[in-house]
N, C-alpha and C positions, 0 to 999 in steps of 0.2 A: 177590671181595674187593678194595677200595682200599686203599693205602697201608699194606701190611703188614711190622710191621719185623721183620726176622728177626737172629738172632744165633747162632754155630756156631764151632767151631775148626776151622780149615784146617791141619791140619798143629799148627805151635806157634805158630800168628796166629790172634787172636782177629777176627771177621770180624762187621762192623754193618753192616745195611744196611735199605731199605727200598723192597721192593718196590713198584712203582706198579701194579699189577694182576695178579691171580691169578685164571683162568677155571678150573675142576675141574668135568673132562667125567666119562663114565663109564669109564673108562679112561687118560684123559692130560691133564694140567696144563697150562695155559701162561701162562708167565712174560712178563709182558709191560713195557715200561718206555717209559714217552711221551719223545721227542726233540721240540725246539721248531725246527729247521732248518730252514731257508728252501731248501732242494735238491728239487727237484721229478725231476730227470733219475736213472734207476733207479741210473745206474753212480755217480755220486754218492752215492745215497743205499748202493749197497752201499759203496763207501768207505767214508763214515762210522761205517757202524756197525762195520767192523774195528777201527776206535778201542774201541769199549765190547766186546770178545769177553770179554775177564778178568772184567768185571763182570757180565757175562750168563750168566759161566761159574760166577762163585760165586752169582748168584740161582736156579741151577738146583740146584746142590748143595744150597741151603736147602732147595729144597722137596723134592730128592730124598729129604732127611732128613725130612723132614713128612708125605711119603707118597710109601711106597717101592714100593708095586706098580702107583705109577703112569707111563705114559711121560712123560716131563717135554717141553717143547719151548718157548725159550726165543726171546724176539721184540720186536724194537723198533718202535713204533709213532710213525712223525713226522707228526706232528700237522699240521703245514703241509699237505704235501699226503694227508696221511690212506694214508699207504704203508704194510703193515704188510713188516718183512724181518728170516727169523727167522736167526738169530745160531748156532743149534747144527746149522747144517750147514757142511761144509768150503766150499761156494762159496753164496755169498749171492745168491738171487735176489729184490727186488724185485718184491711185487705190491699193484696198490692196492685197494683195496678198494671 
């Protein structure tokens, strides 16, 4: 699914967002959201996406709520160099596709 908006309460924050891609395998979801960044180098590109962890954090919460017996696994994909690096593990590695 593209551009899927979702909407939830975090707590006592109402939370808008809108997913830029959703894959639903047979067991695990993945939340994915295109970056436009011109960073081609893996350790750059893991930087950057520590910038978006909060937002990657609450597009996984949505779908955990959407469907909950599935593993979720949440991932930004920079479209420059076509990197995908997913976001919900503690250390970001960088692979390209």
């Amino acid at each position: 699914m593209n551009e899927v908006p979702v909407q939830f309460m975090d707590g006592d924050c109402l939370i808008y967002g809108i997913i830029d891609r959703i894959v639903i395998q047979e067991d695990t979801v993945l939340v994915i959201d295109y970056k436009t960044h011109r960073a081609n180098d893996s350790t750059q590109l893991s930087a950057l996406a520590n910038g978006y962890r909060e937002q990657m954090r609450l597009y996984a919460r949505a779908a955990e709520l959407l469907w909950p017996q599935h593993a979720i696994r949440a991932c930004l994909l920079f479209t420059h160099s076509g990197t995908l690096v997913p976001v919900d593990d503690e250390n970001y590695h960088a692979s390209s596709w």
